[in-house]
N, C-alpha and C positions, 0 to 999 in steps of 0.2 A: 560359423564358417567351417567348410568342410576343410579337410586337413588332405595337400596333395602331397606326393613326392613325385620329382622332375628326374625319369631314367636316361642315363647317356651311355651308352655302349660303347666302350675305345679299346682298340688297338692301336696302337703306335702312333700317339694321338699328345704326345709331350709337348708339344708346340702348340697346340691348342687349348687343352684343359683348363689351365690355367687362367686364361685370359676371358674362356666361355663362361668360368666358373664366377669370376668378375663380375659379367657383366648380370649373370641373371642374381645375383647378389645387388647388384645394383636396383636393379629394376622391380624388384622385390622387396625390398628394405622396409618398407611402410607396411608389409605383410608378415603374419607370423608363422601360420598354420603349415606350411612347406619344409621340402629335405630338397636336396639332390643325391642322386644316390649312383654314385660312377661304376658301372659294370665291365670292368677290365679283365680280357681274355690272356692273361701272362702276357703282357706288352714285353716285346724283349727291349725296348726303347727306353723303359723307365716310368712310364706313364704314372702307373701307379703312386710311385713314389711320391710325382709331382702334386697327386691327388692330396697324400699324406701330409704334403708340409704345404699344403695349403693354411690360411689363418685361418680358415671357418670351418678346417676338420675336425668333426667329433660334434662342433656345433650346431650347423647348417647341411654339411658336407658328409656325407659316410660312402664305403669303400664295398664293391664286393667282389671280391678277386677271385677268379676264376681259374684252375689250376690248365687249363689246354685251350686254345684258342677253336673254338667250338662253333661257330657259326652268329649270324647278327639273331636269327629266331629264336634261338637258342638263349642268347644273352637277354635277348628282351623278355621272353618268358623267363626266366630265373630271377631278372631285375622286378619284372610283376609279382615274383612269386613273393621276394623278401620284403615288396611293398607295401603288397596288401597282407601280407601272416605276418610280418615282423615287426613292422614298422606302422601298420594300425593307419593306414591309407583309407581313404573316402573313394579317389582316381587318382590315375597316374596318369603323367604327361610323357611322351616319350620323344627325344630328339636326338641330333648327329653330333660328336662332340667338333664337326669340322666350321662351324660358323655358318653353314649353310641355313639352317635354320636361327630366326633372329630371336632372343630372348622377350625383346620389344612385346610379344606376340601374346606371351603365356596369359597375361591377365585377360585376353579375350577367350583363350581358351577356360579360363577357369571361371570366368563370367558366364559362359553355354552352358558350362557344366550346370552352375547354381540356376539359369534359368531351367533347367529340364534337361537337357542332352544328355545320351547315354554316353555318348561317341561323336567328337568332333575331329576333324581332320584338317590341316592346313592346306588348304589349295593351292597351288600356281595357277591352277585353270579356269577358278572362278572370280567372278567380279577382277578387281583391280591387281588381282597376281599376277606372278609372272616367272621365265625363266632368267637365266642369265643369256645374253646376247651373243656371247662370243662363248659358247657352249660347243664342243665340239662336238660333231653330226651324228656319231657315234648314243652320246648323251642324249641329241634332241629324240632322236629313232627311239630309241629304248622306251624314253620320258612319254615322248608325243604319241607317238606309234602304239605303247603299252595300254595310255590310259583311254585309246579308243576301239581296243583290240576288249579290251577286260570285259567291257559292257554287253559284248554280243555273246559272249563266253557263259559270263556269269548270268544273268538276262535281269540285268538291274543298271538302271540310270541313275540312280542315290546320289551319287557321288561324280564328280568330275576328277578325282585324284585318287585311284584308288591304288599306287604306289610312294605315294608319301609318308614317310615314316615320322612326321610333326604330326604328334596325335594326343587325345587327351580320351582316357579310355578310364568308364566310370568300375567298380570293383564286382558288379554285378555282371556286366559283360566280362569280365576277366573268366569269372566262375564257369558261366558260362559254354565258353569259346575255346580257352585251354583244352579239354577233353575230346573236341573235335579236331584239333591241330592236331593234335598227339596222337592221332588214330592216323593222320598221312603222313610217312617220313619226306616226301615232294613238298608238303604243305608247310616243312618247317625248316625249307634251306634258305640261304642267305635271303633276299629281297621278296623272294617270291611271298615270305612270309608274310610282308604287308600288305598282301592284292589279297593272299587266303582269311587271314585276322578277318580283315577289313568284310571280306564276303561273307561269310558266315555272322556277323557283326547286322548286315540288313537283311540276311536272310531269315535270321531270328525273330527280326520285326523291331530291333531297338529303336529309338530314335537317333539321327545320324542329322547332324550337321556338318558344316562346312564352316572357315574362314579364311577368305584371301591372305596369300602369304606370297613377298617377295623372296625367292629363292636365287640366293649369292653361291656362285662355285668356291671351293675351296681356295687357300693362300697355299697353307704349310701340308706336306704329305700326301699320300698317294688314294685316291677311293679307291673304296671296298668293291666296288659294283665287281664283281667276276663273271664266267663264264657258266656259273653254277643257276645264273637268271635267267638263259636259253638254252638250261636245260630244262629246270625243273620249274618253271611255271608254263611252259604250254603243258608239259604232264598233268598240272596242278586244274590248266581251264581245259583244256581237252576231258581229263575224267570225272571233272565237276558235269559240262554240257551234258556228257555221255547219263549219266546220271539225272541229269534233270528229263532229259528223252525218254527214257527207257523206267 
């Protein structure tokens, strides 16, 4: 049995850690080979803390605290990095610590993995997925609008979700793909991160799967989604196309 760690990137995220940490604790219990590994950007909320006095820290659970709140790319690549060098990962699974992604999920994603996948992604947009209904338009735009914008940009159909950050990413794509991100500073800001990962991921030629995922808006606290996703991914698909032209 390959041995994963499940990354959650939080900020100001005390209200939820806890209860997300629960539940994939739950859903997991009959499994051994896994961590969770909470990648906290200085939460000025306490986050961290909540992490610490959890019962299955040190066990199940470890911490890696992050001294400046530095972007979601940023945390996800740092949380890969302690994954696979520190922690002697096979893949990591990467999710939201807001409930939007359902724990329910992972043993499908770790099941792709063991069948062959390099790289599975949760979908909303395939088979039986979906968004939340009362999504404000703002949300649907970004979501809907993104993931049919991405296709014509990057000149790959792989994927129907190529903005979801519910991902199970095997150690050899990590190797990989890190080295290309790190060569575009556009390629490693907040969200854009996952449309760039994700592209270089089938441009390589790995194998890439999918799995329908029902996608829940948040309860407690505020998303991340900023202003830094209309900037820096049409940079990100504008000088990729440019690139693939010329």
């Amino acid at each position: 049995m390959a041995k994963f760690v499940i990354i959650i990137p939080t900020y100001n995220e005390r209200e939820n850690i806890k209860s997300l940490i629960d539940k994939i604790c739950a859903v997991l219990k009959n499994q051994k080979r896994w961590k969770i590994l909470c990648v906290d950007d200085n939460s000025p909320d306490g986050t961290s803390k909540v992490v610490q006095n959890h019962p299955q820290y040190l066990k199940k659970v470890a911490l890696l605290l992050k001294g400046k709140k530095d972007g979601l790319g940023n945390a996800y690549l740092a949380g890969m990095k302690e994954a696979f060098e520190k922690m002697d990962a096979d893949f990591c699974i990467t999710m939201d610590a807001d409930h939007s992604h359902k724990p329910q999920y992972i043993p499908s994603f770790a099941s792709q993995i063991q069948s062959g996948s390099d790289f599975v992604v949760g979908s909303r947009y395939a088979g039986n997925g979906s968004i939340p209904k009362g999504w404000p338009i703002h949300r649907k735009i970004f979501s809907i609008g993104g993931n049919l914008i991405v296709p014509l940009f990057v000149g790959s159909r792989k994927l129907t979700d190529w903005t979801s950050g519910f991902r199970a990413i095997k150690k050899s794509v990590y190797s990989k793909v890190r080295p290309l991100i790190l060569k575009d500073h556009a390629q490693n800001k907040g969200y854009t991160f996952n449309i760039s990962f994700a592209y270089h991921t089938v441009d390589l030629k790995f194998r890439v799967d999918e799995v329908p995922i029902k996608f829940s808006d948040r309860k407690h606290g505020e998303s991340k989604l900023g202003f830094e996703y209309l900037i820096h991914t049409p940079i990100f698909l504008i000088s990729t196309r440019l690139r693939k032209i010329f």
